[in-house]
C-alpha positions as CSV (number, residue, x, y, z in Angstrom):
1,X,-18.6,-52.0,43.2
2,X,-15.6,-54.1,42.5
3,X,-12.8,-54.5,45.1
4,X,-10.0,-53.1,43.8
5,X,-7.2,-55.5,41.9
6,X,-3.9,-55.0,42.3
7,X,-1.4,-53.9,44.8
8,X,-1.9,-52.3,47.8
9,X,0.4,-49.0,47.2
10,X,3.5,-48.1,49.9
11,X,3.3,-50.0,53.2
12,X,2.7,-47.3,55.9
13,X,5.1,-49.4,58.5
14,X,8.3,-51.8,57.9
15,X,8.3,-54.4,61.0
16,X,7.8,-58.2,61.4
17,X,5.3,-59.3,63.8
18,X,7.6,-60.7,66.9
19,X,5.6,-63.9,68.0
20,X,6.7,-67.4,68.5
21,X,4.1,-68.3,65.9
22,X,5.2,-66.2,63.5
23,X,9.1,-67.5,64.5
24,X,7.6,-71.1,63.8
25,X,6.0,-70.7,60.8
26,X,9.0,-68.9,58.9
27,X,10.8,-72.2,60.0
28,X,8.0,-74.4,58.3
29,X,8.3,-72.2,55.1
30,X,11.4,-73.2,54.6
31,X,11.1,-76.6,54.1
32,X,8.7,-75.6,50.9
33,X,9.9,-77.1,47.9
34,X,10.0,-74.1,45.9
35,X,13.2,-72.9,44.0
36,X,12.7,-69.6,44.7
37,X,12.7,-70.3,48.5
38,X,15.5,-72.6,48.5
39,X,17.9,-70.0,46.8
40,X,17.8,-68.1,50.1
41,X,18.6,-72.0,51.8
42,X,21.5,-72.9,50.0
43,X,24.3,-73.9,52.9
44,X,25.8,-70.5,53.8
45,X,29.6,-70.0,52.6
46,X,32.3,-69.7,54.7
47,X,34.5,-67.2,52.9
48,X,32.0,-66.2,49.6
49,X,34.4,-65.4,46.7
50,X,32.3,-65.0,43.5
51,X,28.6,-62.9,43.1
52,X,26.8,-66.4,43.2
53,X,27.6,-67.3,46.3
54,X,27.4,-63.9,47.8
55,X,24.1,-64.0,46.6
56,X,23.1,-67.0,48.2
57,X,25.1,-65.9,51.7
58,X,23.2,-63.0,51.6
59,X,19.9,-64.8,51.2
60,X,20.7,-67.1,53.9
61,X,21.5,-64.8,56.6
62,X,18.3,-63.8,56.1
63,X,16.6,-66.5,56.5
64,X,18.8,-67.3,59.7
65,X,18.0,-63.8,61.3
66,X,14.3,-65.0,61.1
67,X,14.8,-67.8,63.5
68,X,18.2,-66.7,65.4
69,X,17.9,-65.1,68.7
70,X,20.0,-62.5,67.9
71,X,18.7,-62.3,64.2
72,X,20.1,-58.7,63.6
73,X,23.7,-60.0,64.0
74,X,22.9,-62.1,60.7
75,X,21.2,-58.6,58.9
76,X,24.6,-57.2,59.5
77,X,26.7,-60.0,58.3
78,X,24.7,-60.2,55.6
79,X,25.2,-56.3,54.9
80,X,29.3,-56.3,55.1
81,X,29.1,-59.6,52.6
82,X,27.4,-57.5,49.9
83,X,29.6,-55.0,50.7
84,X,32.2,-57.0,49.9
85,X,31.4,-57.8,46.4
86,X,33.8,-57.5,43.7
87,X,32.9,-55.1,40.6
88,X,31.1,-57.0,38.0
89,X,28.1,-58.4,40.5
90,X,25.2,-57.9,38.1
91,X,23.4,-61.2,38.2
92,X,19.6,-61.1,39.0
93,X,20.0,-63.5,41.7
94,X,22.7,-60.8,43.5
95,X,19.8,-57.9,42.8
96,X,17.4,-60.2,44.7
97,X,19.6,-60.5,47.4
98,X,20.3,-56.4,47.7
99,X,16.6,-55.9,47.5
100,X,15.3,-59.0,49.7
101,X,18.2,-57.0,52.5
102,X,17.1,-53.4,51.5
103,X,13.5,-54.4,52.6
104,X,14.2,-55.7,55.9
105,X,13.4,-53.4,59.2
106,X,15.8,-51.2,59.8
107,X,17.8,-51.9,56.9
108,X,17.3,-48.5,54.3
109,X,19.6,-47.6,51.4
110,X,22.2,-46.9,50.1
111,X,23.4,-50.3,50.3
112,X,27.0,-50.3,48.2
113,X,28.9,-53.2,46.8
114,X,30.7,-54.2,43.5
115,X,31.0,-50.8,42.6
116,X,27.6,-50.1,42.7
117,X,24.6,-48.5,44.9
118,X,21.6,-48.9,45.5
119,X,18.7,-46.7,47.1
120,X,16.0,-49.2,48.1
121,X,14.3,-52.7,46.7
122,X,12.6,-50.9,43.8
123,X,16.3,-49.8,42.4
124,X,17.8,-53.4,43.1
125,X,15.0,-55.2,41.1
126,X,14.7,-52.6,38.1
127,X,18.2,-53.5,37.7
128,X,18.1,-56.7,38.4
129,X,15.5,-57.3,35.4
130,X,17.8,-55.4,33.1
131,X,20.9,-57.1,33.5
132,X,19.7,-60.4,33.8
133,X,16.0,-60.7,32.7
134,X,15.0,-64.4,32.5
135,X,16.1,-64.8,36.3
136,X,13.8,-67.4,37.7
137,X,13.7,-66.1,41.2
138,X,14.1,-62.5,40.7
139,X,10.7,-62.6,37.9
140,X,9.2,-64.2,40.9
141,X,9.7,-61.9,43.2
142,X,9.1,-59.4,41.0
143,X,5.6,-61.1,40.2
144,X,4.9,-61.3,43.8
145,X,5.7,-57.4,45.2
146,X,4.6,-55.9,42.0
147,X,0.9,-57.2,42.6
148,X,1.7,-56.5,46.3
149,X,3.1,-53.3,47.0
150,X,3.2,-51.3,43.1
151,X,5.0,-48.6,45.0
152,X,7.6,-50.6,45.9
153,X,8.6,-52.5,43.0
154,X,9.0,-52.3,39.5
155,X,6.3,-53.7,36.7
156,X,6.1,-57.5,36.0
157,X,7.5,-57.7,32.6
158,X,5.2,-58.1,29.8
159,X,6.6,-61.3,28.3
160,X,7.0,-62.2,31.8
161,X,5.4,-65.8,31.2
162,X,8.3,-66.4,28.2
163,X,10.9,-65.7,30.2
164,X,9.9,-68.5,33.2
165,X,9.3,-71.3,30.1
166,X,11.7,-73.3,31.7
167,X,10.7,-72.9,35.3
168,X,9.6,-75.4,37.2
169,X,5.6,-75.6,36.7
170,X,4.3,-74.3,39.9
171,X,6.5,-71.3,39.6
172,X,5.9,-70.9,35.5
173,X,2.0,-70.8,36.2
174,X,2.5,-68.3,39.5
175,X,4.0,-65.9,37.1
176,X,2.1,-66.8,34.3
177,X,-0.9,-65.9,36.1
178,X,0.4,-62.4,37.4
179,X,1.1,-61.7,33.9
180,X,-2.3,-63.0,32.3
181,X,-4.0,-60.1,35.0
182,X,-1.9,-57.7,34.1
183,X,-3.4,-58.2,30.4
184,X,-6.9,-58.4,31.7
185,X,-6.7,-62.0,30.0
186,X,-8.3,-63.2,33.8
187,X,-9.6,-66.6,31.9
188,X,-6.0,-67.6,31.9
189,X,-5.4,-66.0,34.8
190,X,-7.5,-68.1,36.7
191,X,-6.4,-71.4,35.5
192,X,-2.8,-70.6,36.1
193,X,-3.3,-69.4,40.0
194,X,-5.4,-72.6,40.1
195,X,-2.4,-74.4,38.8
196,X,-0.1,-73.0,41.4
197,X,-2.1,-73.2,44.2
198,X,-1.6,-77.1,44.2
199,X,2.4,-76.2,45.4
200,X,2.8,-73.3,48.1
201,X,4.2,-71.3,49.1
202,X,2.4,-68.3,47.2
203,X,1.2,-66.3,49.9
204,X,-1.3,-64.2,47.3
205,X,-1.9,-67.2,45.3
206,X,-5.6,-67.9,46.4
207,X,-6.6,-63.6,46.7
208,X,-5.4,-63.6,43.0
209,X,-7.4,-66.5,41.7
210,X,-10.2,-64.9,43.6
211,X,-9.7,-61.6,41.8
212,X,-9.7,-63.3,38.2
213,X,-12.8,-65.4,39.0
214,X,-14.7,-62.3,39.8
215,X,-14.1,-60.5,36.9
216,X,-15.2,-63.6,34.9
217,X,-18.1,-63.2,37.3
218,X,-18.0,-66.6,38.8
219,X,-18.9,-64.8,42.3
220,X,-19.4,-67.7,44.3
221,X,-16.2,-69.4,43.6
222,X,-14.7,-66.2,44.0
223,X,-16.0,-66.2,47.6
224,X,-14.3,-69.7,48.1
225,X,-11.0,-68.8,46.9
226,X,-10.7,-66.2,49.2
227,X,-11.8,-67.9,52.3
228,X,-8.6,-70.1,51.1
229,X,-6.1,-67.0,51.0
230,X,-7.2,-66.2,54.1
231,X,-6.7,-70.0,55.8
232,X,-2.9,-69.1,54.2
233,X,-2.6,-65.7,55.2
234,X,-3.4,-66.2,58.7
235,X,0.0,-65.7,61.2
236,X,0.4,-69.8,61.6
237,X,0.4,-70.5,57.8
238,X,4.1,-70.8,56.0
239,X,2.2,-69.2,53.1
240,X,2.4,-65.7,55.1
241,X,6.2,-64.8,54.2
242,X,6.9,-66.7,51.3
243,X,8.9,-63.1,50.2
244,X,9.3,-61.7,53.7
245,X,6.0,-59.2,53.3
246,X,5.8,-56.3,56.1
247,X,3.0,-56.7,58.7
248,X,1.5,-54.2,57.2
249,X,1.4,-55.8,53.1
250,X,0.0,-59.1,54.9
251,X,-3.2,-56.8,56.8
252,X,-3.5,-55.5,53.0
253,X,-3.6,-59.0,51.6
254,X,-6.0,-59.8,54.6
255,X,-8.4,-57.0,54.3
256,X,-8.7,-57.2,50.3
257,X,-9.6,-61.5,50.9
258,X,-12.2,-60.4,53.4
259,X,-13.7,-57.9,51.1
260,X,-13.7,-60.8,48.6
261,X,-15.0,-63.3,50.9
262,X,-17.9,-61.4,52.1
263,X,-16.4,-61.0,55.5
């Protein structure tokens, strides 16, 4: 029988694993050279006025809170700026920032700013995608958790690939390929996760390229691509939280590579 393809439904617990290696390794991701990633490493704003740089303050104390000592102080700064965004914050960019917040430990809806609120990621990226649905990072994301974690995020868009045309070409053939599986079209699948696996971080990218090359029944390869996701999904690699996974969504992603790997 088949491993299953897909995501790996509702994680069953919400916490990051508190090593220094794991503390490390967030550090290295962020030197990635991946659009998506830098939004959240833009230079944090001293007083944010508009939703873009809310947005990216948001994103930032995040990032900060990963390596801080007292990382929770950033969560909460991060909370009251959102909170203090004025009415008319619909970019997709501010809906990744209210769900990339709402999935952090701790940190549960409603989450209210700009007049609006939200419930929980899944809420924040729906609308996200329909206010502002060629958003580069947010169709990322979106690619990433929606393959990850179903339960917890909204579909990938069917002209999902369209939309990224203009992306640069690691990202456009990440998303690409998530959208080629969706179609069962795992051909194209497989040569797009290929593509993207040349420029990480994708923490799934090599699982996914696995996937596709066993339903083309290339088993073998198969085998070797997921020996690779799990060199990347291990708790050193910066490919572990390229979208700040729970510990619980990377032991999903580990246990579908062994399965795939023969392990």
């Amino acid at each position: 029988m088949e491993p299953e393809i897909g995501g790996t439904g509702e994680p069953e617990k919400d916490k990051r694993t508190p090593s220094t290696s794991r503390i490390l390794f967030r550090a290295t991701l962020f030197l990635a050279p991946l659009q998506w990633v830098l939004c959240a490493c833009a230079q944090t704003p001293q007083a944010p006025k508009d939703c873009g740089q809310i947005a990216r303050k948001v994103l930032s104390d995040i990032r900060i809170s990963y390596l801080a000592k007292e990382g929770e102080l950033y969560i909460q700064s991060a909370r009251r700026s959102f909170g203090e965004s004025a009415e008319g914050c619909t970019s997709g960019l501010w809906y990744l920032a209210a769900a990339r917040l709402l999935r952090e430990p701790g940190q549960k809806g409603p989450l209210s700013g700009g007049g609006i609120t939200l419930g929980d990621a899944k809420e924040a990226l729906d609308k996200g995608l329909a206010a502002d649905p060629s958003q580069t990072d947010l169709l990322t994301f979106v690619a990433y958790l929606s393959g990850l974690s179903p339960g917890s995020s909204p579909g990938l868009p069917a002209n999902a690939c369209e939309r990224v045309a203009g992306a640069p070409a690691a990202i456009r053939a990440y998303v690409c390929g998530h959208a080629a599986m969706r179609r069962g079209e795992y051909a194209s699948a497989e040569a797009s996760f290929a593509a993207a696996e040349k420029e990480p971080p994708f923490p799934d990218v090599s699982l996914r390229r696995a996937e596709a090359l066993l339903k083309l029944g290339r088993v073998q390869e198969a085998k070797m691509s997921a020996k690779r996701a799990l060199e990347r999904l291990h708790p050193g690699s910066p490919f572990a939280l390229a979208s700040g996974p729970t510990e619980a969504e990377i032991e999903a992603l580990q246990k579908q590579a062994r399965t795939l790997a023969g392990k």
